[in-house]
C-alpha positions in Angstrom: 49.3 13.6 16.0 48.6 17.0 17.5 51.9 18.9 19.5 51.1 19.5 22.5 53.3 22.1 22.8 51.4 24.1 20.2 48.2 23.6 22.0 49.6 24.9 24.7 51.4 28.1 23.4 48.1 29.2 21.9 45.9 28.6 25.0 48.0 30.9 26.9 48.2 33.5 24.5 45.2 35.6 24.6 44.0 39.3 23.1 43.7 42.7 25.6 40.2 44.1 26.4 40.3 47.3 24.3 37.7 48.7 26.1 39.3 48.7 29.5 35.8 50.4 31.6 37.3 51.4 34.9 36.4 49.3 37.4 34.6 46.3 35.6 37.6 45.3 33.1 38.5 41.7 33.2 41.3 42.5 30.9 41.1 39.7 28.6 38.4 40.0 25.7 36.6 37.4 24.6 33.8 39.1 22.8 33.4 41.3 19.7 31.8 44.8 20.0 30.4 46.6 16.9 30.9 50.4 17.5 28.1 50.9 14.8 25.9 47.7 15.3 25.0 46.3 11.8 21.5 46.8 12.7 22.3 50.4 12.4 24.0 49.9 9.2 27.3 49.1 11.0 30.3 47.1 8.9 30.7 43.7 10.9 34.0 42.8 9.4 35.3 46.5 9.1 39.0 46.7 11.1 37.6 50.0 12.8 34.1 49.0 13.4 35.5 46.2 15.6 36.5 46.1 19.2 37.9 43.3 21.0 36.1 43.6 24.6 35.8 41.4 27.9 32.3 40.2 28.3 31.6 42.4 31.7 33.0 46.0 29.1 30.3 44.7 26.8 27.8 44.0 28.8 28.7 47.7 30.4 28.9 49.3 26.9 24.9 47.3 25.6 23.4 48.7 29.1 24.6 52.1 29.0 25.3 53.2 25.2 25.1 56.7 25.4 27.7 56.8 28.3 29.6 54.1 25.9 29.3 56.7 23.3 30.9 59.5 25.2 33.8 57.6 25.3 34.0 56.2 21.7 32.7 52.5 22.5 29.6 53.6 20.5 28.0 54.9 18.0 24.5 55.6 16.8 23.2 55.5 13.2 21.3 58.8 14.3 23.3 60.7 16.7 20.8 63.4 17.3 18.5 60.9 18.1 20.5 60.2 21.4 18.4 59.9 24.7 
């Protein structure tokens, strides 16, 4: 039998957007961004490769990367490559 208690304490609980974009932040993440994207030769399950993000900060930080960059929610394999 499942508590239903316990269901409910970890429903509510939920992680911080680490991103926080100004003006777009939900607050809540429930994506995972990769700084350095794998395809890039990125570590998916490295601790500071990893960003917990809402889905509107990721969305912001896929569509402008070099802005996302600037401010550390991105990086590029190449970074002289930049646009």
């Amino acid at each position: 039998m499942i508590d239903a208690w316990l269901l409910w304490t970890r429903a509510d609980e939920w992680i911080a957007c680490e991103a926080r974009v100004v003006d777009i932040c939900t607050g809540r993440a429930v994506d995972m961004h990769e700084v350095l994207p794998r395809s890039a030769g990125g570590d998916p399950t490295g601790e500071t490769n990893i960003l917990n993000v809402c889905r509107p900060c990721h969305s912001w930080i896929t569509d402008y990367p070099n802005l996302a960059a600037s401010l550390g929610l991105h990086e590029f394999r190449w970074p002289e490559l930049r646009d």
